[in-house]
C-alpha positions as CSV (number, residue, x, y, z in Angstrom):
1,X,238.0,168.7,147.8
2,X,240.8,166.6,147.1
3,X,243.6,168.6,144.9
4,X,244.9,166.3,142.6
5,X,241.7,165.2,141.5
6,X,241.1,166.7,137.8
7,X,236.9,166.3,136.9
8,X,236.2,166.7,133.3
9,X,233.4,169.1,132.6
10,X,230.6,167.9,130.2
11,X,227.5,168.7,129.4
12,X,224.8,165.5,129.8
13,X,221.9,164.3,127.6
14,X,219.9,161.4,126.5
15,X,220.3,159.4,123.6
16,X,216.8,157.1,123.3
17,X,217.5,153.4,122.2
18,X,215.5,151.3,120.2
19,X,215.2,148.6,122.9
20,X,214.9,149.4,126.2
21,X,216.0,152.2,128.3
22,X,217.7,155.6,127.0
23,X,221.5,155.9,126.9
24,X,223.4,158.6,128.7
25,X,225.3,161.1,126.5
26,X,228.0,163.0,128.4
27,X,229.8,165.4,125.9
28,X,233.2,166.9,126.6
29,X,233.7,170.3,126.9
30,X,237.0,170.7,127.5
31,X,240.1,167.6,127.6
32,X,243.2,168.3,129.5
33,X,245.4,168.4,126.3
34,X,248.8,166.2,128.1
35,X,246.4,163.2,128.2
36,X,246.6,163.4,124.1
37,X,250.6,163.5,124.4
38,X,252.5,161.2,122.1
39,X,255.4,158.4,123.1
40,X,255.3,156.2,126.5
41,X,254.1,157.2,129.7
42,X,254.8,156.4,133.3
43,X,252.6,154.0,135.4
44,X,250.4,156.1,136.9
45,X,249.5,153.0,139.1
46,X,253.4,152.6,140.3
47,X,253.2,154.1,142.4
48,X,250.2,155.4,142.7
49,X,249.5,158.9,143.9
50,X,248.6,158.7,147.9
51,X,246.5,161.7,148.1
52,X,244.4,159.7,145.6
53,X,244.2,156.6,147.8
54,X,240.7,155.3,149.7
55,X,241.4,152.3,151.2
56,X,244.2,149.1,151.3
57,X,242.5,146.1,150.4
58,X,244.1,143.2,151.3
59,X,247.6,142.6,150.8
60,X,247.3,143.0,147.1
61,X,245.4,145.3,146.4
62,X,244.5,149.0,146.9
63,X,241.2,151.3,145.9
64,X,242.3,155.1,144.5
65,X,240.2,157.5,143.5
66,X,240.1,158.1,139.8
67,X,242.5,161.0,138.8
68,X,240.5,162.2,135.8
69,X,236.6,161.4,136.5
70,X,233.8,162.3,134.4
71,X,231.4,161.4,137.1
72,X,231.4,161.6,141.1
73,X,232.4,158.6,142.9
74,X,234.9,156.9,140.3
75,X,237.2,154.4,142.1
76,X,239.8,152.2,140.3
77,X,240.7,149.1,142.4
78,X,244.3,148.5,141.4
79,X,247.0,145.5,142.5
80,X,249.9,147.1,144.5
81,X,252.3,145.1,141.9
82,X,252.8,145.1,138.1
83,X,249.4,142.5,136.4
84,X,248.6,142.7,133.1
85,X,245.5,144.4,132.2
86,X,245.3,142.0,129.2
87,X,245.3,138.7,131.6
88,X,243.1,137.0,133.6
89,X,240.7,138.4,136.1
90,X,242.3,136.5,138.9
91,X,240.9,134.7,142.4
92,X,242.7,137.3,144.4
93,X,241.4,140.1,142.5
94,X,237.3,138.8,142.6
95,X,238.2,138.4,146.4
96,X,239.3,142.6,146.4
97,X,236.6,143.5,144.8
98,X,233.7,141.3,146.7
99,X,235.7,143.0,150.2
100,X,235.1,146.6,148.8
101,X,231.6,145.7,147.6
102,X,230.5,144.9,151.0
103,X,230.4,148.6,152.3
104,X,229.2,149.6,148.7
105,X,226.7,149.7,146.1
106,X,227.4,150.5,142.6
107,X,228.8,149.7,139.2
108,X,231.5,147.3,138.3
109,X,233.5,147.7,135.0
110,X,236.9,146.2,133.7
111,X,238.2,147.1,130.1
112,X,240.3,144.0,129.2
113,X,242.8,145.8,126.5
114,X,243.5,148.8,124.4
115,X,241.2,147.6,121.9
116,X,238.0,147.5,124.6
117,X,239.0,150.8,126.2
118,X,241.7,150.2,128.4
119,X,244.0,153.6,128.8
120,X,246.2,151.8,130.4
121,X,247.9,148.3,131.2
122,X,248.1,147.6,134.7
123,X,245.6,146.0,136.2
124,X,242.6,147.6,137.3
125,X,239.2,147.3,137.6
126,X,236.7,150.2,138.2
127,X,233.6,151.3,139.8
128,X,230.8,154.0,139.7
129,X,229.6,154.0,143.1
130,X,225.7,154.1,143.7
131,X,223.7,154.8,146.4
132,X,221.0,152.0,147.4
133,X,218.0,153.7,146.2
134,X,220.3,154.9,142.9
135,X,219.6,152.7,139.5
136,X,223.2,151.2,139.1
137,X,223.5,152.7,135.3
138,X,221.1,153.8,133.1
139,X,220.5,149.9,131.1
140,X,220.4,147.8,134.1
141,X,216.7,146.8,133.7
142,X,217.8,145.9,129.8
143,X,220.0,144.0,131.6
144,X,217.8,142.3,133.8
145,X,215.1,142.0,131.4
146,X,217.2,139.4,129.1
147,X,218.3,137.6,131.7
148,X,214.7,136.9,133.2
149,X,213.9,135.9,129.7
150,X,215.5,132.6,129.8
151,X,215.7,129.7,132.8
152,X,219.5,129.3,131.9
153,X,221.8,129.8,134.1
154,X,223.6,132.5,131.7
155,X,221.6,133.8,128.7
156,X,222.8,135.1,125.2
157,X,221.4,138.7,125.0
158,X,219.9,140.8,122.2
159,X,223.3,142.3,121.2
160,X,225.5,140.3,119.6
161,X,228.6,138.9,121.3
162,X,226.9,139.9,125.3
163,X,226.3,136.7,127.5
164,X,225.2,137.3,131.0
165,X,224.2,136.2,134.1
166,X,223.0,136.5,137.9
167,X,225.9,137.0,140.3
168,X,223.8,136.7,143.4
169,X,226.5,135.3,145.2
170,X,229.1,136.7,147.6
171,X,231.2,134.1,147.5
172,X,234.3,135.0,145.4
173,X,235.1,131.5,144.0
174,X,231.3,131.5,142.8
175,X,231.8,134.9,141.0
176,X,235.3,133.7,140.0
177,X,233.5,130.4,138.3
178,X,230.5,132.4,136.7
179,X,233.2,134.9,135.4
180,X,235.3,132.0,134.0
181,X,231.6,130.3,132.3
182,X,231.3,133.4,130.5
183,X,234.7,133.4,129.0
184,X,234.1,129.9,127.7
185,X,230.8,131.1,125.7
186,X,232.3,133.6,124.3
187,X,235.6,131.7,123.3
188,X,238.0,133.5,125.7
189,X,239.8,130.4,126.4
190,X,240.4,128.9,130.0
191,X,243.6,130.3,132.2
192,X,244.3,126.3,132.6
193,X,244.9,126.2,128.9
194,X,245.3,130.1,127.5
195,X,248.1,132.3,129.0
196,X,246.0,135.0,128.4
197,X,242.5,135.9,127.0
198,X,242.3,134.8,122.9
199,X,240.3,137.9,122.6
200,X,239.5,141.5,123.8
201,X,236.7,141.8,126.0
202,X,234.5,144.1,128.6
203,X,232.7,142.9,132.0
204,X,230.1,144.6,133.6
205,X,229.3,143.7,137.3
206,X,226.3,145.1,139.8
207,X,224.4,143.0,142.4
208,X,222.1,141.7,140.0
209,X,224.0,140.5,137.5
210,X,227.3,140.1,135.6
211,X,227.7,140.4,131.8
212,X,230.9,140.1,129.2
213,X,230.7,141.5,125.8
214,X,233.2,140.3,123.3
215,X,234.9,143.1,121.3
216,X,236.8,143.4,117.9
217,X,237.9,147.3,117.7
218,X,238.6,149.7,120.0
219,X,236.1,152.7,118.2
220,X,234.1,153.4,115.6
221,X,232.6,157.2,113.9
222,X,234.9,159.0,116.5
223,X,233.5,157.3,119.6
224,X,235.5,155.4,122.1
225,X,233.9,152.5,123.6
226,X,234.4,150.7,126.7
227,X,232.4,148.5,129.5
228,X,230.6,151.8,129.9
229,X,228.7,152.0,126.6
230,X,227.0,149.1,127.0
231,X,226.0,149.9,130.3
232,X,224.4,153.0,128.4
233,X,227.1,155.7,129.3
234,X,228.5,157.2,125.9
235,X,231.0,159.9,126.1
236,X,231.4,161.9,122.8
237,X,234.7,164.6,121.9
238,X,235.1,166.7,118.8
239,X,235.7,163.7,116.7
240,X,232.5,162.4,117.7
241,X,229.9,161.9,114.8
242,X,226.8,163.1,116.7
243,X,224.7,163.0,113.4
244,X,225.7,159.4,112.6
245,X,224.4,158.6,116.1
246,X,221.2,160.2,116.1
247,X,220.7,158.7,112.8
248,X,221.4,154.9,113.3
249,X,220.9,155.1,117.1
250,X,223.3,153.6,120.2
251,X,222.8,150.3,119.8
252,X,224.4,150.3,116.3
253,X,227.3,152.2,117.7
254,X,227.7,149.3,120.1
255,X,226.9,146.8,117.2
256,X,229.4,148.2,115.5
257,X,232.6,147.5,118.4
258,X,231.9,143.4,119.2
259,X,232.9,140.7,117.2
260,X,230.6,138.6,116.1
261,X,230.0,135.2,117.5
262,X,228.2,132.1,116.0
């Protein structure tokens, strides 16, 4: 067991949705109380901890495990210099992440900004590793079901503000292209023209599929939203309003985070 590896204890339950397939509800027992400190903090990524590193990737880019994971298997896949978090997805980084998912199988997940769960500003994007015979996350035929739905090449899902599409491509200036598509229907902007996204965002990657889900706040009844959520993983604290969600359901929580698109 590696010792600098903190997990957080919960205790796991299911939340049933309205549409499709029931969320996960992992609620935290206990939260190492120096993550709630006040004032800046060091780059955790800069350097990053060794005993916490999996692999070099590249010359870029490196894969750590996660410090504070709430499930097995959490990797972050970080560049070995300063990137914004709030930028662009780059070439190099889809080409790091395609060269770790070839010896893997599991859940993709980048958190663009503070306001769509980002804790912190270097760039980094982040997987939930899956075995083959494992269901990537607990909406991925949700997922799939909206996207078989349509004959478009990217569909506009149930939930307002998700597009999505089929990544069945391992070619990294495909996924790069697709990635960039979806920016443009949701009003992202282009890197040629926009310096940086216009708007906070999440992305969602498996095999099967890619999806981006524009966002407007950070939060909402004491819940904390990123990428996650929509893949159907909710994590709730003691500010959590567990009666408000059992009441209205998850997919009002998520309703509740995008920004609406017309």
């Amino acid at each position: 067991m590696n010792n600098s590896l903190v997990p957080l204890r919960t205790e796991l339950t299911q939340i049933p949705a309205k549409r499709g397939e029931a969320f996960e509800l992992r609620k935290l027992i206990k939260y190492p109380t120096h993550l709630n400190s006040k004032g800046p903090k060091q780059n955790p990524f800069k350097p990053w901890d060794k005993k916490l590193e999996v692999s070099l990737i590249g010359s870029d880019h490196v894969l750590i495990l996660n410090k504070y994971p709430v499930q097995q298997g959490h990797m972050l896949l970080i560049t070995r210099e300063w990137a914004p978090q709030n930028g662009w997805i780059s070439y190099k980084d889809w080409q790091a992440l395609l060269t770790v998912d070839k010896d893997t199988n599991g859940l993709w997940f980048f958190n663009s900004s503070q306001a769509s769960g980002a804790s912190q500003p270097h760039r980094h994007l982040q997987l939930l590793r899956r075995n083959a015979t494992e269901k990537t996350c607990p909406r991925d035929k949700w997922f799939l079901s909206q996207i078989n739905n349509t004959t478009q090449q990217f569909s506009k899902l149930s939930l307002s503000s998700v597009v999505s599409g089929r990544t069945l491509s391992t070619d990294p200036q495909d996924l790069f292209r697709n990635y960039l598509s979806l920016a443009n229907i949701l009003g992202l902007g282009s890197p040629n023209l926009d310096p940086y996204p216009k708007r906070p965002y999440n992305l969602l990657l498996t095999k099967d599929w890619i999806a981006l889900i524009r966002r407007s706040t950070e939060g909402i009844g004491g819940f904390s939203i990123n990428a996650l959520g929509f893949a159907g993983y909710l994590l709730a604290t003691e500010k959590s309003d567990l009666k408000w969600l059992k009441s209205n359901g998850p997919e009002a929580l998520l309703e509740g985070v995008v920004e609406k698109i017309q």
